[in-house]
SERO-330404 format. One line per 8 residues: for each residue x, y, z of C-alpha. Coordinates in pm, 1 decimal, decimal comma. Layout:
BEGIN
X:Y:Z ~ ...
// end
This chain:
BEGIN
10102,0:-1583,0:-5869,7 ~ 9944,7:-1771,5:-5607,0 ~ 9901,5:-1507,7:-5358,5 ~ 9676,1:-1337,2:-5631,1 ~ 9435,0:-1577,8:-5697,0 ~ 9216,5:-1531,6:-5392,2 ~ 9054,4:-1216,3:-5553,5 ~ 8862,6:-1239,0:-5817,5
8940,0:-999,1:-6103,0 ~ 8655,0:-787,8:-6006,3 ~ 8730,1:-655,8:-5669,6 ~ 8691,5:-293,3:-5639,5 ~ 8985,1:-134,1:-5534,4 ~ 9065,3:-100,2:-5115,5 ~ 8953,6:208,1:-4978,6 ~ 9202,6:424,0:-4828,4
9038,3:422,3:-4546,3 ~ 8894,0:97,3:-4303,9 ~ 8522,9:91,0:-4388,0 ~ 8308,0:80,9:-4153,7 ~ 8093,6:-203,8:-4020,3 ~ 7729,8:13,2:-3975,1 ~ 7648,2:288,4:-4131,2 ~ 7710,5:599,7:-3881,2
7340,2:716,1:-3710,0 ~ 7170,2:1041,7:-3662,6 ~ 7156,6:921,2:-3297,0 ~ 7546,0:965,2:-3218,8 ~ 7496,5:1285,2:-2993,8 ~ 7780,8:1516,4:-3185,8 ~ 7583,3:1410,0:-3573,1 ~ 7262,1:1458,5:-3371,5
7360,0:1855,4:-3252,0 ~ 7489,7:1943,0:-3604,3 ~ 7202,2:1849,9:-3778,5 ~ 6974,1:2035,9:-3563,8 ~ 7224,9:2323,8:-3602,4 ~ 7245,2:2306,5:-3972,1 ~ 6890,7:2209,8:-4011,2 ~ 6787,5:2575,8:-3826,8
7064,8:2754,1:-4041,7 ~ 6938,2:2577,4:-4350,5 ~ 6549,3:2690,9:-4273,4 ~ 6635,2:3044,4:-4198,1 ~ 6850,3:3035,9:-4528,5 ~ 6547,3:2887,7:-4741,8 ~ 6255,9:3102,4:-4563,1 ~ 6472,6:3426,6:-4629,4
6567,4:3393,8:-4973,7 ~ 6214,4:3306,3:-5081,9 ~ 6048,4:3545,1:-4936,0 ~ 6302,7:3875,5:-5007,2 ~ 6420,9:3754,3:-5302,5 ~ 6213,9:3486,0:-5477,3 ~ 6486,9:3246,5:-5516,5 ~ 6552,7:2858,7:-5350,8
6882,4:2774,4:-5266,8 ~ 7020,0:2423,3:-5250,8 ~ 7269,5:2415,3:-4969,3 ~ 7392,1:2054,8:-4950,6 ~ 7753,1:2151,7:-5049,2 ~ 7745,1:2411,2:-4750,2 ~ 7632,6:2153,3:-4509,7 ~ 7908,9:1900,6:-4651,0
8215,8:2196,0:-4604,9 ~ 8104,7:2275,3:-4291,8 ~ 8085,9:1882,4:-4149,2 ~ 8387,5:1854,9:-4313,3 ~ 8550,0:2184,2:-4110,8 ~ 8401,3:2090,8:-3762,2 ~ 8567,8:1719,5:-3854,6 ~ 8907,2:1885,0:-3859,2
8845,9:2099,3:-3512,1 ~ 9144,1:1917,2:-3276,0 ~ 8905,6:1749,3:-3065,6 ~ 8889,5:1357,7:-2989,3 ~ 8524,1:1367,8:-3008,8 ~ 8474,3:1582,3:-3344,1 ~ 8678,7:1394,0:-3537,7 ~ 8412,8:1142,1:-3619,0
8319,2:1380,5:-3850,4 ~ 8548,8:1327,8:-4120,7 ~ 8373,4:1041,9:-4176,4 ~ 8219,1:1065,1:-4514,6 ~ 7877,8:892,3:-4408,6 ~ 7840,5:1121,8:-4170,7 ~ 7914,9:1432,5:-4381,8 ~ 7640,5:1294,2:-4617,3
7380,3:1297,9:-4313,4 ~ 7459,3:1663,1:-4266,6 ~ 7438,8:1746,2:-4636,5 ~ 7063,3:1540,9:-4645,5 ~ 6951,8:1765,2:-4324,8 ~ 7060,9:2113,1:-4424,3 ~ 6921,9:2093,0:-4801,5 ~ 6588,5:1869,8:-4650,7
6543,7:2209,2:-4398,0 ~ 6636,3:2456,5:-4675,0 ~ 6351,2:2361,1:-4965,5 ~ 6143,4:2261,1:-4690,7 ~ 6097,6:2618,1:-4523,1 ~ 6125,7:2805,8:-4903,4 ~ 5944,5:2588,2:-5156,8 ~ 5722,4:2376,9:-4903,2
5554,0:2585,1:-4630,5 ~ 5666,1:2912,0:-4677,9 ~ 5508,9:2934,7:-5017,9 ~ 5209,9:2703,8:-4923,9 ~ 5100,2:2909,1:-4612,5 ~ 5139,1:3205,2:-4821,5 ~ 4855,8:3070,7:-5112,0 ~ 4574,4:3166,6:-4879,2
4723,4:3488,2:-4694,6 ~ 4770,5:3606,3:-5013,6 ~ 4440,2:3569,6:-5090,5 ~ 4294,8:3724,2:-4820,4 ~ 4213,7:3442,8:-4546,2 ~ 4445,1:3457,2:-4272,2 ~ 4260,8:3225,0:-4073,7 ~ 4355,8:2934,0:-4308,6
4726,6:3003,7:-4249,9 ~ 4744,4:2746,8:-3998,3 ~ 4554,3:2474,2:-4132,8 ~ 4754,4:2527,8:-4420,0 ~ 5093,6:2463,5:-4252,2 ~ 4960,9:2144,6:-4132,8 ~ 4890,9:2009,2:-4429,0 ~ 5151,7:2113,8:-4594,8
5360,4:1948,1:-4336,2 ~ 5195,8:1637,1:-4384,1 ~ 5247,3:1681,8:-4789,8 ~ 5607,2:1666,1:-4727,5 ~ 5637,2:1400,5:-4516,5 ~ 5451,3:1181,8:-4737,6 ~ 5631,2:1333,7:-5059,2 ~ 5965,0:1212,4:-4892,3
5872,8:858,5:-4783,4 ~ 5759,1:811,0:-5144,9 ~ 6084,7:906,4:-5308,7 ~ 6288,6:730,4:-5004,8 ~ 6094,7:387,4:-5080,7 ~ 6087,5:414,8:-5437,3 ~ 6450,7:574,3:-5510,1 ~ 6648,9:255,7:-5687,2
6350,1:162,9:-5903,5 ~ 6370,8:173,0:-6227,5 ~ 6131,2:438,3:-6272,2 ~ 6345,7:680,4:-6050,4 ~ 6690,1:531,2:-6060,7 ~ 6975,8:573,1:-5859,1 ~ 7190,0:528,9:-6161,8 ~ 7036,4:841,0:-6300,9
7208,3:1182,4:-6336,4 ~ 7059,6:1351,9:-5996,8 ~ 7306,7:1631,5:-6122,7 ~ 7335,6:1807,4:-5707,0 ~ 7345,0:1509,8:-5579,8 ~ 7621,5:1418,6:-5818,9 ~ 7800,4:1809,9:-5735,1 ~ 7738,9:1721,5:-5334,5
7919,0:1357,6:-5339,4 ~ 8243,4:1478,8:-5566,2 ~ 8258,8:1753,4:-5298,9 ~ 8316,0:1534,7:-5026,2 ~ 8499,9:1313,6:-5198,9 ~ 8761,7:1535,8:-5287,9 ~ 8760,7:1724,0:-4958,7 ~ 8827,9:1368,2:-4824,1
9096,5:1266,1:-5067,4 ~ 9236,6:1538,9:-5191,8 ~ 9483,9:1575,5:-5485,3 ~ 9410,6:1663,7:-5793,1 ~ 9041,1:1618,6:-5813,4 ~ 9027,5:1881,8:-5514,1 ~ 9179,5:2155,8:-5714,7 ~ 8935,7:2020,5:-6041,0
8654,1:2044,3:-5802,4 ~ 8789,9:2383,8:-5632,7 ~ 8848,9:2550,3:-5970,0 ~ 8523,9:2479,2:-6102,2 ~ 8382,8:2559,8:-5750,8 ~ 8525,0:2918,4:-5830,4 ~ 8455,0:2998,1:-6150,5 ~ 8063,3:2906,7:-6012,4
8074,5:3133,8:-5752,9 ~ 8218,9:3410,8:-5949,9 ~ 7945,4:3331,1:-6221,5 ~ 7696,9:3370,4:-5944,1 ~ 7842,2:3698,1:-5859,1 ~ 7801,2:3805,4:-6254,6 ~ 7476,7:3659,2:-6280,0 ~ 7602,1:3398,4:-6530,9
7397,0:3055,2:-6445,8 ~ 7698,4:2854,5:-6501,3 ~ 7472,2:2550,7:-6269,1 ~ 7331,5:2483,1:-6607,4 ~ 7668,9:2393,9:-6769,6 ~ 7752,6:2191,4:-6492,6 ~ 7409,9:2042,6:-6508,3 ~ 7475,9:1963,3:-6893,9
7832,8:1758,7:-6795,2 ~ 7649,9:1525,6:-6592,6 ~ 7319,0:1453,0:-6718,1 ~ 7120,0:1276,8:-7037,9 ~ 7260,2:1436,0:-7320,1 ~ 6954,1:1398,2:-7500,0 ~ 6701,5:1525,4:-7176,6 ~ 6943,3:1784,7:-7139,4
6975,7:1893,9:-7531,4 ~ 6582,6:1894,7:-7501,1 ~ 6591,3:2108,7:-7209,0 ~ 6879,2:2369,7:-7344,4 ~ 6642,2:2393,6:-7643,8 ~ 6337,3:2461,5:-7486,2 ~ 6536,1:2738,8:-7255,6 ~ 6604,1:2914,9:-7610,4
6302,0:2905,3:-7746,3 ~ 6186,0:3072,2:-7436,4 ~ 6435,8:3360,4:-7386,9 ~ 6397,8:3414,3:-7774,9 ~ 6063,4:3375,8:-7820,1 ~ 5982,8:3756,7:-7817,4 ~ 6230,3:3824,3:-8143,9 ~ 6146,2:3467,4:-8326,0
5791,3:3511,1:-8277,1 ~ 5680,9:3855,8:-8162,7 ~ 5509,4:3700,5:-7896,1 ~ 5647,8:3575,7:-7487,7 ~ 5529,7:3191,0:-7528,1 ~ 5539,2:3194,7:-7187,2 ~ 5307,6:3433,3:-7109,0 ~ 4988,8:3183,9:-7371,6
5011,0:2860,9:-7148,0 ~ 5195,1:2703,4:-7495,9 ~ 5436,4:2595,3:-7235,4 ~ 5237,9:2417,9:-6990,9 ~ 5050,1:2269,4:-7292,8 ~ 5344,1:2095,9:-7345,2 ~ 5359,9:1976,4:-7018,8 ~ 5057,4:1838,4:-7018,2
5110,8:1612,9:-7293,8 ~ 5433,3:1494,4:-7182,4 ~ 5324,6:1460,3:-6839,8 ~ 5040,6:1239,8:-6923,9 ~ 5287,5:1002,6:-7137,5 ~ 5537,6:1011,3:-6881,0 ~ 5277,1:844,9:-6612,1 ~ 5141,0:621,4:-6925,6
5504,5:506,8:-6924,3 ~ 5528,7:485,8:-6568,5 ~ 5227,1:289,4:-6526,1 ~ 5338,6:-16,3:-6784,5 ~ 5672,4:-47,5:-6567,1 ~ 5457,5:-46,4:-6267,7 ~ 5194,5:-300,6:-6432,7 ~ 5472,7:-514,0:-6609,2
5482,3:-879,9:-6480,2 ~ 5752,0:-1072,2:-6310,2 ~ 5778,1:-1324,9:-6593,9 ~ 5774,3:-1080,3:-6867,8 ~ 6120,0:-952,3:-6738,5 ~ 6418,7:-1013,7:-6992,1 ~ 6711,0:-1210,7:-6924,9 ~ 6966,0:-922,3:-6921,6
6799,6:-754,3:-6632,7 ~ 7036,3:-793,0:-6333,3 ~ 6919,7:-1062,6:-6107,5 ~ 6755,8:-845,5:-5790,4 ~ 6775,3:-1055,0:-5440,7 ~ 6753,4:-782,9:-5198,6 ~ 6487,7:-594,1:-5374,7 ~ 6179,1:-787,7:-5315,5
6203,6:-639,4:-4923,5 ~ 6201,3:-291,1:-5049,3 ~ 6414,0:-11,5:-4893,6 ~ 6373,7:-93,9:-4511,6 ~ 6417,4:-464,0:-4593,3 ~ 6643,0:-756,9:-4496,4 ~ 6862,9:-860,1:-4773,0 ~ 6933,3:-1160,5:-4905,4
7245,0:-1332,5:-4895,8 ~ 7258,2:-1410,1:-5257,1 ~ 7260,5:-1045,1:-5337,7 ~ 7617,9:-951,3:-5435,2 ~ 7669,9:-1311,1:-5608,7 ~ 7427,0:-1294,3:-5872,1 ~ 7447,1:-953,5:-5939,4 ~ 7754,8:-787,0:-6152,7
8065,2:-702,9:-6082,2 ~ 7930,7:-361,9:-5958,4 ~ 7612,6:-449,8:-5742,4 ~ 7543,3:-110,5:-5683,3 ~ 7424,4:-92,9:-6032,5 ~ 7132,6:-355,0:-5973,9 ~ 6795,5:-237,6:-5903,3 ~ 6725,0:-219,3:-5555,8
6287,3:-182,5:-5584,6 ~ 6129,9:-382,8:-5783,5 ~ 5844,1:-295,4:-6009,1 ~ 5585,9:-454,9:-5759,7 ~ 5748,4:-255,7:-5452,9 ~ 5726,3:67,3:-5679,8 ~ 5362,7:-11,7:-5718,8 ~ 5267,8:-44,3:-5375,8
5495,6:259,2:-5268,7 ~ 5258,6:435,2:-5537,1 ~ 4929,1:282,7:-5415,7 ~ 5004,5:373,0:-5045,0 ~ 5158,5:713,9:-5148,4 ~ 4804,8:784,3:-5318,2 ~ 4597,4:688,7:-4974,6 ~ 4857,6:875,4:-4760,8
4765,2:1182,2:-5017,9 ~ 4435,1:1120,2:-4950,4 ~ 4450,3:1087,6:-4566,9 ~ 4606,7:1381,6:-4562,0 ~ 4416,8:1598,9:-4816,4 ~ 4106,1:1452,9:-4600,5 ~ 4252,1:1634,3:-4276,1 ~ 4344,5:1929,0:-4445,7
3985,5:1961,7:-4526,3 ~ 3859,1:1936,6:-4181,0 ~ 4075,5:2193,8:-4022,2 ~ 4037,4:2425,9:-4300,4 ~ 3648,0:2385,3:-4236,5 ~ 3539,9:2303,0:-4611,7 ~ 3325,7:2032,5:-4415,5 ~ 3053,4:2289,9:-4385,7
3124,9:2459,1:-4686,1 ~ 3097,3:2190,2:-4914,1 ~ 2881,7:1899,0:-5050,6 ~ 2957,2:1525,3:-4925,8 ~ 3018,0:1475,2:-5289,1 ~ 3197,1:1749,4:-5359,0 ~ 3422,7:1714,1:-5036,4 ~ 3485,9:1327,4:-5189,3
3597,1:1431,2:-5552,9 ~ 3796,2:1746,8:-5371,5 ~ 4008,2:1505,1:-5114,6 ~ 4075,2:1278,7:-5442,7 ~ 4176,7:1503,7:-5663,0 ~ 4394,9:1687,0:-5442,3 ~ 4585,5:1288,1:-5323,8 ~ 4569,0:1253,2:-5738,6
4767,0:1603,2:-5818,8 ~ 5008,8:1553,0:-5531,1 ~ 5105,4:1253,4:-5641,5 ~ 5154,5:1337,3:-6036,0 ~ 5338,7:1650,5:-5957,5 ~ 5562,3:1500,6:-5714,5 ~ 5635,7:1253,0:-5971,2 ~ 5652,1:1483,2:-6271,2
5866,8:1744,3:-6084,2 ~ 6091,4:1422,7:-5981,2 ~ 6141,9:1344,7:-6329,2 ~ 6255,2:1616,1:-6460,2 ~ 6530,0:1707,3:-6135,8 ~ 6637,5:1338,7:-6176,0 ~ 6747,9:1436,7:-6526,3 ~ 6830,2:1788,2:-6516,8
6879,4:1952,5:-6142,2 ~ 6616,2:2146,2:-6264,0 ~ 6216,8:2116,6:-6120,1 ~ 5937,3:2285,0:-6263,6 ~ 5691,3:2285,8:-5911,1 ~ 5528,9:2567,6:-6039,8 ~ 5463,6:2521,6:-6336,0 ~ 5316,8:2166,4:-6252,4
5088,0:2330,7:-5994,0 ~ 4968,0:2604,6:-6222,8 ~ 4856,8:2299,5:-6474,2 ~ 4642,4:2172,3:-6178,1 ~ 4527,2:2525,3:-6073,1 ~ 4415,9:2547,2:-6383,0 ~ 4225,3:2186,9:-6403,9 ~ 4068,8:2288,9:-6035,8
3938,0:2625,0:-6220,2 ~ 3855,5:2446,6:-6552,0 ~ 3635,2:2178,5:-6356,7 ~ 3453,2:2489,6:-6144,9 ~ 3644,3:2388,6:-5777,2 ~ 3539,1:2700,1:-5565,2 ~ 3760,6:2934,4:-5461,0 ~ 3875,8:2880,4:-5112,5
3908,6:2487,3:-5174,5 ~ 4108,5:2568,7:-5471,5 ~ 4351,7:2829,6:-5307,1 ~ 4393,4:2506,9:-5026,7 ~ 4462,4:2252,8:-5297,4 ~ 4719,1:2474,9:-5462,5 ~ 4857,8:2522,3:-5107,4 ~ 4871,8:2143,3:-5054,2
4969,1:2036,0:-5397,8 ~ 5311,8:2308,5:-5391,4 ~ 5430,1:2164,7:-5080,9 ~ 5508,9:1811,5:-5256,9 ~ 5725,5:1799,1:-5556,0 ~ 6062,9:2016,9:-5447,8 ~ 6127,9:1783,2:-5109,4 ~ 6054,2:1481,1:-5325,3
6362,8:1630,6:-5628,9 ~ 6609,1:1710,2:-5329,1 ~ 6571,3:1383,6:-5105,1 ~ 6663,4:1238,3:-5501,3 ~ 6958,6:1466,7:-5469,4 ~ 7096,9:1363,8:-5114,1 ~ 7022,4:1014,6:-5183,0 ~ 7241,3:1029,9:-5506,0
7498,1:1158,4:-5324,4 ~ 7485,2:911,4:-5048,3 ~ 7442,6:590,7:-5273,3 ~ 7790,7:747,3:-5494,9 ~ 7945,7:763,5:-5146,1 ~ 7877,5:435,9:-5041,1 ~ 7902,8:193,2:-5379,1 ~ 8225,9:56,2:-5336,0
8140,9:-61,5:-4970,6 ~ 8113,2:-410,1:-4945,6 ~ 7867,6:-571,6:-4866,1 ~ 7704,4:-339,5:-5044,3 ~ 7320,2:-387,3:-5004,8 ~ 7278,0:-359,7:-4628,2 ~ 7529,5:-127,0:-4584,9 ~ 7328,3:105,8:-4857,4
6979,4:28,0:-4731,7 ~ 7180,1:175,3:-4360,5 ~ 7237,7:469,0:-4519,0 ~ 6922,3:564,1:-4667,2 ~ 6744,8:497,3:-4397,9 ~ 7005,8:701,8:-4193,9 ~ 6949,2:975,7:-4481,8 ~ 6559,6:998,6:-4430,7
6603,3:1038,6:-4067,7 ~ 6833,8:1298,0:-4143,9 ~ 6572,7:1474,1:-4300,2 ~ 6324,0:1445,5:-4095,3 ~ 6503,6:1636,3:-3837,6 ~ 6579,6:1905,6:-4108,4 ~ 6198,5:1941,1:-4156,3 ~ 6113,1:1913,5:-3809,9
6347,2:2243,7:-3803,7 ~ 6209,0:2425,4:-4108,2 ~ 5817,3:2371,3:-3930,4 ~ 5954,5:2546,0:-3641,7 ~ 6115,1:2802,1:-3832,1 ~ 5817,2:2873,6:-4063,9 ~ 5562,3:2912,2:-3765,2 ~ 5813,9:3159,1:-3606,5
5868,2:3371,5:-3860,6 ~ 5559,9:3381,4:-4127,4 ~ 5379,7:3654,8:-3938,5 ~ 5718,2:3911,3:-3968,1 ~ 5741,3:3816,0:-4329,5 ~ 5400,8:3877,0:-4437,5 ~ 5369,7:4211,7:-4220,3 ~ 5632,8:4347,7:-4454,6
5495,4:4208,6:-4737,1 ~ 5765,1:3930,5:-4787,8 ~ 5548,4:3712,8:-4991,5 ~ 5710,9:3449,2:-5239,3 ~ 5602,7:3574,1:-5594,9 ~ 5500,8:3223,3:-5660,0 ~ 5223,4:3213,9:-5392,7 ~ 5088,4:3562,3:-5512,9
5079,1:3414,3:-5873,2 ~ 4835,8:3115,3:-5729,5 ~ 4652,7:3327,5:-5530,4 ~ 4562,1:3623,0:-5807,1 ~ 4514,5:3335,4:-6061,0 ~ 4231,8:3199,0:-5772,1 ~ 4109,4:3480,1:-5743,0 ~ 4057,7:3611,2:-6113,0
4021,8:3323,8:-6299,2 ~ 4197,0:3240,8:-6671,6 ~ 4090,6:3512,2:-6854,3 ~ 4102,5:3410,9:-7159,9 ~ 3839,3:3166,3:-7271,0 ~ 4077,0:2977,7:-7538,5 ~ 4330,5:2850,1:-7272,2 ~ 4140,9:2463,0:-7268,9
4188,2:2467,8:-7648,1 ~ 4568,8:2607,3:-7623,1 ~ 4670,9:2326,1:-7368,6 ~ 4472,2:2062,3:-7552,1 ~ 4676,9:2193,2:-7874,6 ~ 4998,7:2236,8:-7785,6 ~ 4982,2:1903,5:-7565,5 ~ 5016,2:1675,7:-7856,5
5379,3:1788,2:-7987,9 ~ 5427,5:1750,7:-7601,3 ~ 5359,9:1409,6:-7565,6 ~ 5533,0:1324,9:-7942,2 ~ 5887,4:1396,4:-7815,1 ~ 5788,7:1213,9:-7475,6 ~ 5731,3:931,7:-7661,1 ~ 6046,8:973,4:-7884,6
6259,6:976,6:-7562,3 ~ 6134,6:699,6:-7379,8 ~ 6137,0:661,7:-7052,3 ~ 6494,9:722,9:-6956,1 ~ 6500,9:1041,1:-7139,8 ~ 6218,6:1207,9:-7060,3 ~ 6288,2:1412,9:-7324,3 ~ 5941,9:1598,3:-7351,9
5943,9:1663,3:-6976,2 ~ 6279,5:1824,3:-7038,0 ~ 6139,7:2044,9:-7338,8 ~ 5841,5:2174,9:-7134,0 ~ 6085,9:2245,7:-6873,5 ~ 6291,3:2437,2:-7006,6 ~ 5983,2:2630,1:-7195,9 ~ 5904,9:2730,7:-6803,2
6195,1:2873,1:-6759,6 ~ 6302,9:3226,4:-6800,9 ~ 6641,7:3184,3:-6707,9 ~ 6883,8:3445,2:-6961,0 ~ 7170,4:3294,6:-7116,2 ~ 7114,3:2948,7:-6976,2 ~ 7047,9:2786,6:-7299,6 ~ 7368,3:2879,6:-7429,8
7523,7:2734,8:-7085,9 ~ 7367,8:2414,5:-7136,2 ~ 7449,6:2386,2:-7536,3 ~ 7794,4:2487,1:-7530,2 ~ 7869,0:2228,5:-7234,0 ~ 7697,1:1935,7:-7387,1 ~ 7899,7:2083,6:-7742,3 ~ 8226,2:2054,7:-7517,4
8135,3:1718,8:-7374,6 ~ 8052,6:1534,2:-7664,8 ~ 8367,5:1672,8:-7819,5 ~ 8576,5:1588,2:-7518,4 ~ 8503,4:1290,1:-7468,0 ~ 8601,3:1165,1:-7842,9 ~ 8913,2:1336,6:-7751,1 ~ 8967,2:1171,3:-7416,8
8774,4:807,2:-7461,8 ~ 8617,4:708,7:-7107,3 ~ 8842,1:944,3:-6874,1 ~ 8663,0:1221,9:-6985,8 ~ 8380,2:1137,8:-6845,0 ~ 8534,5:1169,7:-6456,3 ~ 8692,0:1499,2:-6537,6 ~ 8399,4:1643,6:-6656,9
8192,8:1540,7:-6406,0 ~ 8407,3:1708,3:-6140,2 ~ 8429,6:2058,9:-6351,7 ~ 8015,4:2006,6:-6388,8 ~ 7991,8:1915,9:-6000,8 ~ 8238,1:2232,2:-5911,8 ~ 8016,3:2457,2:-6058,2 ~ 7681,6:2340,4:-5970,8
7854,7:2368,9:-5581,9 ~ 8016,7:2722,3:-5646,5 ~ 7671,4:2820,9:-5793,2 ~ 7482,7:2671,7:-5477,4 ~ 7733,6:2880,5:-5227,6 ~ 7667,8:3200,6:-5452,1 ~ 7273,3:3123,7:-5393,7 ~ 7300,8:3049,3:-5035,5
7539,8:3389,9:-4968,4 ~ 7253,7:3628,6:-5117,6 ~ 7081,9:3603,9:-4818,7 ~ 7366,2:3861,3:-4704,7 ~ 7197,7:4049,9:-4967,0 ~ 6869,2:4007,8:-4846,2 ~ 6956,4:4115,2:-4541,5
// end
């Protein structure tokens, strides 16, 4: 009929709600005072956890219910909050505060306190700090590339967007979302991680069958082989040689020219700006019917984000060395090759560690900065630079995964907003400044409370792992010839998989982990997934990503109440 024929077949459906013009801002006063509130709550969360019980705890989904509950308070200037957008910026500041304080600078500053120089403590938070900020304006200008898309799985970011979404909409993907919610929280409380089911309904099949294997062979390794794999460096062998494909990979996208690009690629306006840009007004007319599917950095963006990530490194590796004094301690030379090696491992494990969350939820920071640990020993770095480096290198890598996360869930939240492009470029840039403020938070926290911590001798077991390693060495004189070894089947399945799959980053990853019972959690829901969905066709997919994103959420509450327990 007539009155049809003015949309085109490919309008997305009207939102049940009037979008809005601008994305909302951090700025508003009432979004400004919750962040900062969640932002402290998040840091004391993350600090206490790590340090009196070891464990990181990714507390998006309690940001999100509690913007959603102050949203519903009866006041006229609260009820701003219900706005989606805006529950997304509290979701990006909590989790931003929470692995900042736990994995960042908690367990950075705790590298040289553990072994034994106190003095370096603060030099070491600074240059942490300035790890992290770097680490996040790398993933926030190179997020929507294709090396780190937005169309990937980003399982918590996926679990954090389906929350709001439901608590916004309600019906009957609330109660799917609730029950699953449950059943995670009551797995928590059984100590059943049923976050790696939920992980395996939403990501790669084929990462994520890689990465339930490699869990297996590691909790069964004892009975299979009579020996704990994990305990020989066979696992970080493996890492190595996918790791080393993976950035072979990642440097032909980078290095792949503009005319070498095949027609099917979607046409990319906007993306020649990069992230902060000015789109183009062509953008959603050439691209498909969903233009929140195109590719919003293009590989020569990507490459400069890299190149300028690298000298950042640098920069900051080079004042890290001044204010921890290895001026006078070291050679000119040796000062050089230490400041580039340290911007060099920074770099590859934030983008190692990225690869694997973006496929799994899962990232393997220590493991990563054991591998370089072990270079720094390997290639004869003294002791006290080495214990810094491993201090500077932890502090990227978990930010980098979790601003993946939030912007996941903002860029599902805002895809059927049209226009599209500036509206999302808005919103990540509202997202970054989100966390910002959620760092700013966890410094403050960290410097206040480090000294109580360490008095008791609430040290993150990761940081005492670095340290003793520092301080004693390998060991064993055959661990060069075990990584070298066990690094080719490594990089064989990372070349199987490709890029998208990363599958031989997901096998090493799940070698790292000692997690009992996960691989069985990740098998049987990819088993009931791919069976599902030849049951169900296409609608499967939507149901099972709100069970999977229920109990990645109930299993993120469970880890963010134990700090009742460490109390």
């Amino acid at each position: 009929m007539p009155h049809h024929t003015s949309a085109p077949p490919t309008a997305p459906p009207p939102s049940p709600v009037e979008e809005p013009t601008h994305h909302p801002r951090v700025r508003e006063p009432v979004v400004f005072v919750l962040l900062v509130v969640l932002s402290v709550v998040g840091a004391v969360i993350g600090a206490d956890l790590v340090a009196k019980l070891g464990i990181s705890a990714n507390t998006s989904v309690v940001g999100a219910l509690i913007a959603m509950l102050v949203g519903r308070i009866p006041l006229a200037g609260l009820r701003g909050m219900r706005s989606v957008h805006r529950q997304n910026l509290a979701q990006s500041a909590i989790s931003a505060a929470t692995f900042a304080s736990a994995n960042a600078l908690l367990t950075s500053v705790a590298v040289p306190y553990v072994f034994g120089r106190k003095d370096l403590v603060w030099p070491m938070l600074t240059g942490a700090f300035i790890g992290l900020l770097i680490d996040t304006w790398v993933l926030y200008r190179s997020f929507g590339s294709r090396l780190l898309p937005a169309t990937a799985a980003w399982p918590p970011g996926t679990a954090a967007a389906e929350t709001i979404k439901a608590g916004d909409q309600g019906g009957r993907r609330a109660l799917v979302l609730g029950a699953g919610t449950l059943v995670g929280i009551g797995g928590t409380l059984l100590s059943l991680p049923l976050s790696a089911a939920g992980v395996a309904f939403l990501g790669n099949v084929w990462a994520l069958l890689m990465f339930g294997i490699g869990l297996g062979i590691r909790q069964f390794s004892p009975d299979l082989f009579h020996t704990d794999i994990g305990a020989g460096y066979i696992p970080h062998g493996v890492m190595v040689g996918a790791g080393v494909v993976a950035l072979g990979q990642a440097a032909v996208l980078l290095l792949r020219r503009r005319a070498g690009r095949t027609a099917h690629q979607p046409v990319r306006a906007a993306a020649e700006t990069g992230p902060a840009g000015s789109p183009t007004a062509e953008t959603d007319a050439e691209t498909d019917a969903d233009p929140s599917t195109a590719v919003t950095v293009d590989e020569r963006t990507l490459r400069h984000t890299l190149l300028r990530g690298y000298a950042l490194f640098t920069a900051g590796a080079a004042v890290l060395a001044v204010v921890g004094g290895l001026v006078g301690d070291m050679s000119p030379t040796g000062l050089v090759a230490w400041v580039l090696f340290a911007a060099f491992a920074a770099l590859v494990h934030e983008l190692i560690v990225g690869l694997a969350a973006m496929q799994s939820g899962w990232f393997p920071s220590f493991a990563v900065t054991l591998i370089f640990l072990i270079a720094g020993l390997l290639i004869g770095v003294p002791s006290v630079p080495l214990a810094l480096l491993v201090g500077y290198v932890s502090a990227t890598g978990p930010a980098f995964a979790d601003m993946g996360y939030d912007l996941k869930a903002g860029w599902l939240l805002r895809r059927e907003h049209r226009p599209w492009d500036p509206f999302e470029r808005e919103g990540r840039r509202e997202q970054f400044r989100a966390a910002l403020i959620g760092f700013g938070a966890a410094l403050v926290v960290v410097a206040v409370l480090w000294q109580s911590y360490f008095r008791q001798g609430l040290i993150p077991p990761v940081a005492k792992v670095y340290a003793d390693t520092v301080k004693h060495g390998l060991g064993d004189p055959g661990v060069m010839r075990t990584l070298a070894l066990w690094a080719i089947p490594g990089a064989l399945v990372q070349l199987l998989g490709g890029t998208k799959r990363q599958m031989g980053v997901m096998l090493a990853t799940g070698l790292l982990i000692l997690t009992p019972q996960a691989c069985w959690m990740v098998l049987a829901a990819l088993a009931v997934r791919v069976g599902y969905r030849r049951l169900r066709g296409q609608r499967a997919e939507e149901e099972l990503n709100l069970v999977g994103a229920g109990l990645i959420a109930g299993s993120s509450l469970g880890d963010s109440a134990q700090i009742i327990k460490a109390g």
